[in-house]
Structure formats: C-alpha cells, structure tokens
Phi, psi and omega in degrees: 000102187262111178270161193229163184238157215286006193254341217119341199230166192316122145330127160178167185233155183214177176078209221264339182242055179297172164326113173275359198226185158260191186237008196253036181272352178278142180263129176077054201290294180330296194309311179306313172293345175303282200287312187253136156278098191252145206225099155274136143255122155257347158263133175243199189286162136334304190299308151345309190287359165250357182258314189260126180272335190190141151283147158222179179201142165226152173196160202196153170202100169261125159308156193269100024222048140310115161253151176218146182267127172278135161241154187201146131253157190252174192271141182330042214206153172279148185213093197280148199190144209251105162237158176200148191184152158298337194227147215262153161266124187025046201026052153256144186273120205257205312334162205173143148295122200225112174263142163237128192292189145318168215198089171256011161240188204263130205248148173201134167256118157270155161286173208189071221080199153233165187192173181203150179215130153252126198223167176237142157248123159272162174287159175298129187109308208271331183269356146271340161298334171266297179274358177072327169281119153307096179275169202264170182264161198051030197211132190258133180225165180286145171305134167196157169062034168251135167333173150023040182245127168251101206284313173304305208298311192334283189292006133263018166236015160260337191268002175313329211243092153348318178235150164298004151275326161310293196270346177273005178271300158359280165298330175308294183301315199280329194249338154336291185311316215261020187288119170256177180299133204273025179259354186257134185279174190203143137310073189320146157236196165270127199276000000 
C-alpha cells in the first residue's frame, strides 16, 4: 500500500516539523486495503503543525453480514477523529467525535457496514500540549472538554463535506484557531 499525498506524490513531511513516525502501523496492510480505503495527508495548517503530524481518513462499504477485522500498531500518539457508520463503534453511538487515547497494545476494529473516519494524528505529545488534557491510555472516549471545540457541531460540519479534502479543511479549520504558540506552557488536566 504506497500512500500518495493529494498532488501524487510519496506522503511525506519536510521542514522544521517533519515526520515522527513511519507509515507501517497497519497489519495485514493488502487484506486490509481489500476492504478500507486508507487516506494520509501530512498537510496540515502552521498553527497546526507542532501538534498534528497528519490527517487520515478510512471508509469502507461491507454487504451484511460481512465484517473484516482492521488491526494497527500504533504509534506513541492521540488520534482526535470524526466517525459515522451503520454500526456502533466502541459502544458508542455514531456519528461522534472521538479521541483514542495512546494505544500500547495492538489495536483492532471490526468493520462493519459502511462507515468512515476522518481524523487528526497528533504528534507524540502534541494533544496535550494543544489541549491542556491528558488523554487516557487504551481508551476511546467521546470528545469533550478542548477550549472552544463544539464536538456536535464538529461532526456535522466534517459530515457536511463530501470529499476527504473537505472534511479534512474542516478539521483543519475548526482546530487552527485555538492553536497557541508552542513555547506557552498550560497545565494538563485528565480528559
């Protein structure tokens, strides 16, 4: 799976806020593209940019009563994320706004239906440094409580938007404002 970035050309970050990761957290990358569509962006905003290392996006449309299981390990990182689906997800009801916390074990999702995720990856670090919250580990929780983040509206003005460059201008858009400089400190509390 060779990811392209919206020009065409190899997904990759340059400048003062290169890439922390590699790109190999999917297991089972083939089985997986068979189902799922997976989408990197590595631009993001300026403001942005010391907190979010990439957008992504997956969407997937399984006949009833096909499922496929997704697995990833994942990378040391917050992943703030816009999902809708026919099916509940981490017993939540979608659509929703969602954070998944760090991840220190091997992470799987069944598909389902159809569905979609639109997303942020933060850099290791960067969503508490952004948001004043600790997030907790192994755990997907509903959004709440980032300053000036309204969580309904969010996931109706990402589901608003027809292409994943839509919603990811959005997401973009929505998390810009509240970026401060990344030398001012803030106080964490627990999400």
């Amino acid at each position: 799976m060779h990811e392209r970035d919206t020009a065409g050309r190899p997904a990759m970050s340059s400048g003062p806020w290169a890439r922390t990761a590699s790109r190999k957290g999917v297991l089972r990358p083939d089985e997986t593209a068979a189902v799922a569509g997976l989408r990197r962006v590595p631009d993001v905003s300026e403001p942005l940019a010391p907190y979010v290392e990439q957008y992504w996006s997956v969407s997937w449309d399984l006949p009833a009563p096909r499922a496929a299981r997704a697995e990833v390990l994942s990378h040391p990182c917050v992943n703030l994320t816009v999902e809708t689906g026919t099916a509940r997800r981490f017993g939540v009801d979608l659509p929703a706004a969602l954070v998944h916390g760090v991840v220190t074990r091997r992470f799987a999702v069944d598909l389902r239906g159809s569905g979609g995720v639109s997303a942020f990856k933060f850099r290791p670090g960067g969503f508490a440094a952004f948001s004043g919250r600790l997030p907790h580990r192994d755990s997907v929780r509903r959004l709440e409580g980032v300053r000036g983040l309204d969580p309904a509206r969010l996931v109706r003005e990402v589901l608003a938007q027809g292409t994943d460059d839509g919603r990811a201008a959005v997401l973009d858009a929505a998390l810009a404002p509240l970026a401060r400089s990344p030398t001012t400190r803030t106080p964490c509390s627990r999400t």
